[in-house]
C-alpha positions in Angstrom: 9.3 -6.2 14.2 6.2 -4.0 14.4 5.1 -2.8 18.5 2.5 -0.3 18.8 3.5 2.4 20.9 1.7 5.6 22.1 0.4 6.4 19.1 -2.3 3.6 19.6 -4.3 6.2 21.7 -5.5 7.5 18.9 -7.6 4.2 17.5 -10.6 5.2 18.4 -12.8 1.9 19.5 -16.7 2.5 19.8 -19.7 0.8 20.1 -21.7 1.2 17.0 -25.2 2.7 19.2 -26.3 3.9 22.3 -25.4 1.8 25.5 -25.9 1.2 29.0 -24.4 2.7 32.2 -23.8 2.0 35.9 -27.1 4.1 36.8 -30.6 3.6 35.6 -31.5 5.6 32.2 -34.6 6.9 31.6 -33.7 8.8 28.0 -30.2 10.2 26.5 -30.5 13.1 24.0 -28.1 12.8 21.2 -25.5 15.7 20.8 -26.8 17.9 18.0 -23.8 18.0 16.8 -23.1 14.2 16.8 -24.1 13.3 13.6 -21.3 15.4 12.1 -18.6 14.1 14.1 -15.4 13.5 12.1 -12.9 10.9 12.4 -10.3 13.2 14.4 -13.3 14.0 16.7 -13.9 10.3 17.2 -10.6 9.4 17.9 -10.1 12.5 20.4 -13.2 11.5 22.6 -11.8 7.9 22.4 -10.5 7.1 26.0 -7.9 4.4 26.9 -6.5 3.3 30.0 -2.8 4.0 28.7 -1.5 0.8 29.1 -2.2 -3.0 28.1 -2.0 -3.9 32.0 0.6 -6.9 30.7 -1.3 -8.4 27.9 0.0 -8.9 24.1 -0.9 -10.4 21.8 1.1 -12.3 19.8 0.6 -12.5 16.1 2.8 -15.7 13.9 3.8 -15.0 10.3 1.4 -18.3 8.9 -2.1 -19.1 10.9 -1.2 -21.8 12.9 0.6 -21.7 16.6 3.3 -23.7 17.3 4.7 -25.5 20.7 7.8 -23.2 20.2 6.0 -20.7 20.8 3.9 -21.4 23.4 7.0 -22.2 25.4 9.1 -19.0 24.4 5.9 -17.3 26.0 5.8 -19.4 28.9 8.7 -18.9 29.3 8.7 -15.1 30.6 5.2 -14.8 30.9 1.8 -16.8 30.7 -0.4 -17.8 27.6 -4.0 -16.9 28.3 -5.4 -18.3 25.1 -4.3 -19.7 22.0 -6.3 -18.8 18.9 -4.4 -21.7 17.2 -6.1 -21.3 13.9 -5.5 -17.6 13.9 -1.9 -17.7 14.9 -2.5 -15.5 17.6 -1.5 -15.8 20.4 -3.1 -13.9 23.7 -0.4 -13.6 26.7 0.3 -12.0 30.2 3.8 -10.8 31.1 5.0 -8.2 33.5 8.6 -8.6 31.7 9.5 -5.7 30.4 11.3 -6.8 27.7 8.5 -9.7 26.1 7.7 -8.2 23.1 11.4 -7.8 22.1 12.2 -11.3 23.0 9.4 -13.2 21.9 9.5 -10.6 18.6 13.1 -12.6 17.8 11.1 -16.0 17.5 11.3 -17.2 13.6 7.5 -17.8 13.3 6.7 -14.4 15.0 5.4 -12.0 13.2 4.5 -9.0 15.5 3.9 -8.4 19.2 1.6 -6.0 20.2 -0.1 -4.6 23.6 -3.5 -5.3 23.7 -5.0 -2.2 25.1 -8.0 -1.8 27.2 -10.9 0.9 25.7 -13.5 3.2 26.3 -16.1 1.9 23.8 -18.7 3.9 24.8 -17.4 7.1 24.7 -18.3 8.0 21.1 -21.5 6.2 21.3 -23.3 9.5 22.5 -22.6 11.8 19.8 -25.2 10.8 17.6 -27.4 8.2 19.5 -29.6 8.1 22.1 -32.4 5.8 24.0 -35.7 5.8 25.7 -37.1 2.7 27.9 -40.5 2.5 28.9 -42.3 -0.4 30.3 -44.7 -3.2 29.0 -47.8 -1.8 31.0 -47.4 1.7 29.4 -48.7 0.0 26.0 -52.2 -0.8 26.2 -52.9 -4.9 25.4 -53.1 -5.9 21.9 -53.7 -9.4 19.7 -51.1 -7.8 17.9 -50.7 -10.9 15.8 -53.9 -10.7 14.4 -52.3 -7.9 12.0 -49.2 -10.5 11.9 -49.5 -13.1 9.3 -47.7 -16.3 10.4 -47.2 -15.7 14.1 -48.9 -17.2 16.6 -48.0 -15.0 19.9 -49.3 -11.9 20.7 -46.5 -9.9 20.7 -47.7 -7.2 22.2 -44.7 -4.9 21.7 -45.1 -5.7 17.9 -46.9 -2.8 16.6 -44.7 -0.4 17.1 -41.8 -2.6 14.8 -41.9 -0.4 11.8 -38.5 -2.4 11.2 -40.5 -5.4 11.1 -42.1 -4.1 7.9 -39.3 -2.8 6.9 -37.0 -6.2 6.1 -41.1 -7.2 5.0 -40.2 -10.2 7.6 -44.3 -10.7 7.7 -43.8 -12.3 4.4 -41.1 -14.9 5.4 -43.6 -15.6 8.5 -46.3 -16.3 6.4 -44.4 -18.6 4.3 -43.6 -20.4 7.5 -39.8 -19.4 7.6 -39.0 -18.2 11.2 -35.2 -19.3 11.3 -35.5 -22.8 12.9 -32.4 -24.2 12.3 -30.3 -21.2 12.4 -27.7 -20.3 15.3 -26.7 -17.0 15.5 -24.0 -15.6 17.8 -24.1 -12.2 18.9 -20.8 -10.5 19.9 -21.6 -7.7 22.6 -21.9 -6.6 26.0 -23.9 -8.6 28.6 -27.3 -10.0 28.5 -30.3 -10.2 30.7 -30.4 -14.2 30.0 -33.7 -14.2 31.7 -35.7 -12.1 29.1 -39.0 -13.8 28.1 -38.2 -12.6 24.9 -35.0 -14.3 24.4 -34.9 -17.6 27.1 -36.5 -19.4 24.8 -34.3 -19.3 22.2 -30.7 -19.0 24.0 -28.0 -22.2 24.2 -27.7 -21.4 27.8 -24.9 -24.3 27.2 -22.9 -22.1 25.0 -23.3 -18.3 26.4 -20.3 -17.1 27.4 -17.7 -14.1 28.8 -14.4 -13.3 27.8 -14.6 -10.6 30.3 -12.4 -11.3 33.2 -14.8 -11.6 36.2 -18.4 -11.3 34.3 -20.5 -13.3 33.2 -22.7 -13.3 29.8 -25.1 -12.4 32.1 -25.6 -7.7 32.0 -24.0 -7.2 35.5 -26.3 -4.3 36.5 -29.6 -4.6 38.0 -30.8 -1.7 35.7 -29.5 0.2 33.1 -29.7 -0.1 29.4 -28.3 -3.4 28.0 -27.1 -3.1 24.2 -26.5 -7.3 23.8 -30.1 -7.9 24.9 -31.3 -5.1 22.6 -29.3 -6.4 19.5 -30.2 -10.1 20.2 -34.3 -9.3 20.7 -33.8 -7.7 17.1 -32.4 -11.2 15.9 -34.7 -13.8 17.5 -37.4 -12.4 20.6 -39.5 -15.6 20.3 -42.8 -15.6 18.4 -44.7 -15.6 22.3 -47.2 -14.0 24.2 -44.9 -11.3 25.2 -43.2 -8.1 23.8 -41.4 -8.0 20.5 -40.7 -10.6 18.1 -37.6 -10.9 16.2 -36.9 -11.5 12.7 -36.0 -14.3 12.9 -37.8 -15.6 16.2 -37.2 -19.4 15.8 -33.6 -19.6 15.9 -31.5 -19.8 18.9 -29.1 -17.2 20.3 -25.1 -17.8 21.3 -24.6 -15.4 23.7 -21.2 -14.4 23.3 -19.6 -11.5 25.5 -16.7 -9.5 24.1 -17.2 -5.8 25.4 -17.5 -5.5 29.6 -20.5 -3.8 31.1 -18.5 -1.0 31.5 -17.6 -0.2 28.3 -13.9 -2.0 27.8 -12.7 -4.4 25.6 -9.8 -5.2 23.5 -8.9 -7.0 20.4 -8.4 -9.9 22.1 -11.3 -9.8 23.3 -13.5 -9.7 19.9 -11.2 -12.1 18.6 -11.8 -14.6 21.1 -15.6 -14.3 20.7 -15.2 -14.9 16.9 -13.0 -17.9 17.6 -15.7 -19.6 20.1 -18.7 -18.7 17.7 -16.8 -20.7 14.8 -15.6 -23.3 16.8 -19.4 -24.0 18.5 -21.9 -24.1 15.6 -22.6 -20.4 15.5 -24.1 -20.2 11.5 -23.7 -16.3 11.9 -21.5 -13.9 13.8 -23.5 -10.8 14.6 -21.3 -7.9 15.6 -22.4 -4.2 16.6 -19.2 -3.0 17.6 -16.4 -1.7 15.7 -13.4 1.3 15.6 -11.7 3.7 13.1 -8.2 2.6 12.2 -5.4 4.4 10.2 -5.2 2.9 7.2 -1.8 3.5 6.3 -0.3 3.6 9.9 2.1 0.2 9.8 1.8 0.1 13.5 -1.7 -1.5 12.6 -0.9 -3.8 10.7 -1.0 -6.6 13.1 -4.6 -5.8 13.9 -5.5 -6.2 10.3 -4.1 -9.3 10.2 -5.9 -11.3 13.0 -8.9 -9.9 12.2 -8.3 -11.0 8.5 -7.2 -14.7 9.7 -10.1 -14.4 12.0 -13.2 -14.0 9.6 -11.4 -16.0 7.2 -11.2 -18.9 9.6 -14.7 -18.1 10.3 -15.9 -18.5 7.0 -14.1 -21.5 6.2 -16.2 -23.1 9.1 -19.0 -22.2 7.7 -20.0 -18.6 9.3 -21.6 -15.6 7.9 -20.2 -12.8 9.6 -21.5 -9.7 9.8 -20.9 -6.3 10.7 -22.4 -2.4 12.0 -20.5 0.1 10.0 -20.8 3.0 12.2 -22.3 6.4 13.5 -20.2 9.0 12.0 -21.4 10.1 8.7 -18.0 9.7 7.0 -17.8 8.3 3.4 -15.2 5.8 3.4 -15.4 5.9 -0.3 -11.9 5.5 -1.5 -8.7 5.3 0.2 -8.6 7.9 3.2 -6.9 8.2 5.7 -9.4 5.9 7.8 -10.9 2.6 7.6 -13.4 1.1 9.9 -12.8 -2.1 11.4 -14.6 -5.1 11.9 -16.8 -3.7 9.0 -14.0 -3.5 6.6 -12.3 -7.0 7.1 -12.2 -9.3 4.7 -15.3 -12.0 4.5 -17.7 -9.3 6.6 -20.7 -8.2 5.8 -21.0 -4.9 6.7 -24.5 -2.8 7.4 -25.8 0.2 6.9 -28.7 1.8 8.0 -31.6 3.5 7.1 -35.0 4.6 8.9 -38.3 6.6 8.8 -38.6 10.1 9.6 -42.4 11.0 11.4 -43.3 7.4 11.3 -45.5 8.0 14.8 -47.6 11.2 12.6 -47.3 9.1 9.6 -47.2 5.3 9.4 -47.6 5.1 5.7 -44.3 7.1 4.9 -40.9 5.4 4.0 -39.1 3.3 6.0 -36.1 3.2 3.7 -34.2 7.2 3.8 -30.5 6.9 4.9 -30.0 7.7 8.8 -28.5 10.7 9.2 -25.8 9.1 11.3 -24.6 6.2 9.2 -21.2 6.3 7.6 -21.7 5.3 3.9 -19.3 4.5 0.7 -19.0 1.8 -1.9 -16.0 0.7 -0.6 -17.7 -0.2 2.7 -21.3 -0.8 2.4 -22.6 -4.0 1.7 -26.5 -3.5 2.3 -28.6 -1.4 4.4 -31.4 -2.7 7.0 -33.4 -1.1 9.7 -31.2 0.9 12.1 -33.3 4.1 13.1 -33.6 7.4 12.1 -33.2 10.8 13.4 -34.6 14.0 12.1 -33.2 17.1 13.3 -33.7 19.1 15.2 -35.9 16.4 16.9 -40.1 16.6 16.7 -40.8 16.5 20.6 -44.5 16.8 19.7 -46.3 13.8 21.8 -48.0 11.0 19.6 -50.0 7.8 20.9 -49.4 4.4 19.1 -51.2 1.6 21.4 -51.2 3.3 24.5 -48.2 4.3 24.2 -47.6 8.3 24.2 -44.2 9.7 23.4 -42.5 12.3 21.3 -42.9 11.8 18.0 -39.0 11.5 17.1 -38.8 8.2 19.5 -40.8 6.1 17.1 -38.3 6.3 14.6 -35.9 4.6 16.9 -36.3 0.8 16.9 -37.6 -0.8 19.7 -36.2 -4.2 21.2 -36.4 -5.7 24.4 -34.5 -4.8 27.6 -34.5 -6.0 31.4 -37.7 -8.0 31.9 -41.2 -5.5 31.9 -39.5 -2.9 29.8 -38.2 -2.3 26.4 -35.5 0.1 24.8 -36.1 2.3 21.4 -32.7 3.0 19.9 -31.2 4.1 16.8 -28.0 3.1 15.2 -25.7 1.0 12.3 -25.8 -1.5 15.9 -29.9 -1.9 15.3 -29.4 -2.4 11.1 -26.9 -5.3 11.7 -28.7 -7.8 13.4 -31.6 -7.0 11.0 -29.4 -8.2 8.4 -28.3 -11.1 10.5 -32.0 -12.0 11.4 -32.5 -12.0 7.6 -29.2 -14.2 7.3 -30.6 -17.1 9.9 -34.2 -16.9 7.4 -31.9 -18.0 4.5 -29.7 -20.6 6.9 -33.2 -22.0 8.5 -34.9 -22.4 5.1 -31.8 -24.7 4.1 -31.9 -26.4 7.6 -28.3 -25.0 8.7 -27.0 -26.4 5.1 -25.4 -23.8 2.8 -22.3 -21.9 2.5 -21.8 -18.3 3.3 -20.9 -17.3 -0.1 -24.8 -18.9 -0.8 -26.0 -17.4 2.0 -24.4 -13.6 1.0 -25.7 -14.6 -2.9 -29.0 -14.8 -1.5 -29.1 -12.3 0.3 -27.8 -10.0 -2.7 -30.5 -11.6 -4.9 -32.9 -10.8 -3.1 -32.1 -7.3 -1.7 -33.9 -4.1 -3.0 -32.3 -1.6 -5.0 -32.7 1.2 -3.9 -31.0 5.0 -4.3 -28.7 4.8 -7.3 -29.3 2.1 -9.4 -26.5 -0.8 -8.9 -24.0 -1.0 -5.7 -24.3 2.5 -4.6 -23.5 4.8 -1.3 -25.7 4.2 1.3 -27.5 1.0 0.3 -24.4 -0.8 -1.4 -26.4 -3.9 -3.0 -29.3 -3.1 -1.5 -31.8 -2.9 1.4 -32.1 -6.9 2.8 -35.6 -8.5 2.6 -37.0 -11.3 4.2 -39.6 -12.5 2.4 -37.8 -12.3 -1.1 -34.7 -14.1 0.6 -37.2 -16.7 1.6 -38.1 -17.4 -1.8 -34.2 -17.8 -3.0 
């Protein structure tokens, strides 16, 4: 059998871009250093609460769970959920000796803890956020300058990554994502955001967070799920931001407490709702450095496998943030990254302006400085943020609005209601790729396979850097209004 032991303290889990905490944030300053960070770096600030508290998971040899099984776990301790089509099985048991008995079960493959962690920790050595509120930008008819919207968005001018995905061009061809469902694993949300009620399936937001709710827990703070899913579909209204795709609706699926903790089961439970309720797309910006070659992870591999390949077979795009550490995971190193690297993901890198608040005329499209690139990883790049350092803290106006000049090379989304969040991160680039995604998925009315859907996207991405599938833009930088057109 295969049982992870202590050397699983060394996976280091992290959430792909800056995050919330218990107390209100006003800005957080990236560690200069951050965007250098190694793997062995990562995994040391990578904190864990040293045990799995009782809960396994247990993972069959074929993807399917039988009633043999389920009653050998019964038997000495409790099934929590069954992930039938996975063959995984998530249990409680305070018997010390489960894994080795249920391990002796013919259809067993493995039985592993499923540790709690820190997801959060890493997410401060290269990241950082600034939140400022809707009457600090002086009223706009933004949408004037915004062919094919209606709203005035008033937020809307300062979405540089707007332009970036040319997403004015899929509006104007009256493509918004109607149709399109996209579920966005994450933290919690503020489910009251005017940005995002209107297009949330209240009906089918949902925790796998013992003891919260989809709804973000704290009355302030920073809330990353509410960031990611205003980048994917704020409605076209008369209020902040729109998204890119800002007609389809939002599963609200949360997989990582408002603390910071979360554990495989966890994500794997979120992608096993999302296929099983209509979700179209799986938008995830989360992920962790594994070993590649430790055994020990095998198991993880595995379900995750079984998990975007059940996924896809139900019809789901999935797709992934590839991370903030400026690693090349070209070739076969000692790490891989994980969702990002699973089989039928697409994973997301990101790119970003540098001086877009002295300069709104420059490019949009340079590599962040924080993104971990490769062949072997990246799929295509979109909109994450950039960062040039050391940071430009020389003041700029843009619509009222007067901050350093660095900040406006963040991407701004929406936060709690009368206030919105610029942040920077692989977390921001993904759901720009899945906001492109749900165009493709609307255009076709929720009708097409995600091999068409990924085609499409590649068709219609721009090369950019080296010619062909290269580092930091893989197939290319995603584009709305030529995926439109597909």
């Amino acid at each position: 059998m295969h049982f992870k032991n202590t050397t699983l303290a060394t996976l280091a889990i992290f959430l792909m871009v800056t995050s919330c905490t218990k107390t209100e944030l006003t800005s957080a300053y990236s560690n200069p250093n951050g965007a250098g960070s190694t793997a062995r770096s990562a995994a040391a600030g990578t904190s864990s609460r040293g045990s799995a508290n009782g809960n396994y998971l247990v993972i069959c040899k074929t993807p399917a769970v039988s009633k043999k099984v389920l009653d050998q776990v019964q038997s000495i301790g409790t099934v929590t959920r069954s992930l039938a089509e996975f063959g995984v099985v998530l249990a409680k048991s305070t018997d010390p000796d489960f894994a080795s008995t249920i391990s002796q079960v013919n259809e067993v493959e493995s039985v592993v803890p499923d540790l709690e962690y820190d997801m959060l920790v890493n997410t401060w050595q290269s990241d950082k956020a600034h939140r400022f509120s809707a009457s600090a930008v002086a009223p706009q008819t933004s949408h004037l300058s915004l062919p094919g919207l209606t709203g005035s968005n008033s937020i809307a001018p300062l979405q540089w990554n707007l332009k970036a995905v040319n997403a004015h061009a899929a509006f104007a061809s009256g493509y918004k994502g109607a149709g399109a469902v996209v579920a966005v694993l994450d933290g919690g949300f503020y489910m009251d955001n005017p940005d995002l009620a209107p297009n949330i399936l209240v009906n089918k937001a949902t925790s796998f967070i013992p003891g919260e709710s989809a709804q973000y827990k704290y009355p302030t703070g920073i809330s990353h799920g509410t960031h990611v899913a205003g980048i994917i579909a704020a409605a076209d209204n008369d209020y902040g931001i729109v998204g890119i795709a800002p007609a389809a609706k939002l599963m609200l699926v949360k997989v990582l407490s408002d603390d910071g903790w979360a554990t495989l089961g966890t994500i794997l439970s979120g992608i096993y709702y999302a296929a099983n309720n209509g979700a179209d797309i799986i938008s995830m910006s989360l992920g962790g450095f594994f070993p590649r070659n430790d055994h020990t992870f095998t198991p993880d591999f595995l379900a995750l496998n079984r998990a975007f390949q059940y996924a896809k077979q139900k019809g789901v795009v999935s797709i992934a943030a590839v991370g903030n550490s400026s690693l090349d995971f070209n070739g076969q190193g000692q790490l891989t990254v994980l969702p990002a690297s699973s089989v039928n993901v697409i994973a997301i890198s990101a790119t970003g302006p540098l001086g877009w608040g002295t300069d709104q005329n420059t490019s949009l499209f340079p590599p962040a400085v924080y993104t971990n690139f490769g062949t072997s990883l990246i799929d295509f790049a979109a909109p994450g943020g950039n960062t040039k350092l050391p940071q430009n803290n020389t003041p700029v106006t843009i619509g009222g609005l007067t901050l350093p000049v660095w900040i406006f090379d963040e991407v701004v989304s929406d936060g709690k209601t009368g206030e919105f969040v610029f942040m920077s991160g692989t977390s921001m680039a993904a759901p720009a790729a899945a906001g492109v995604a749900a165009l493709i998925v609307g255009k076709h009315g929720g009708n097409i396979s995600p091999v068409s859907v990924e085609n499409k996207m590649k068709a219609s991405a721009v090369d950019m850097g080296a010619p062909g599938n290269d580092d930091y833009y893989g197939r290319g930088h995603v584009n709305a209004g030529n995926a439109v057109q597909q």
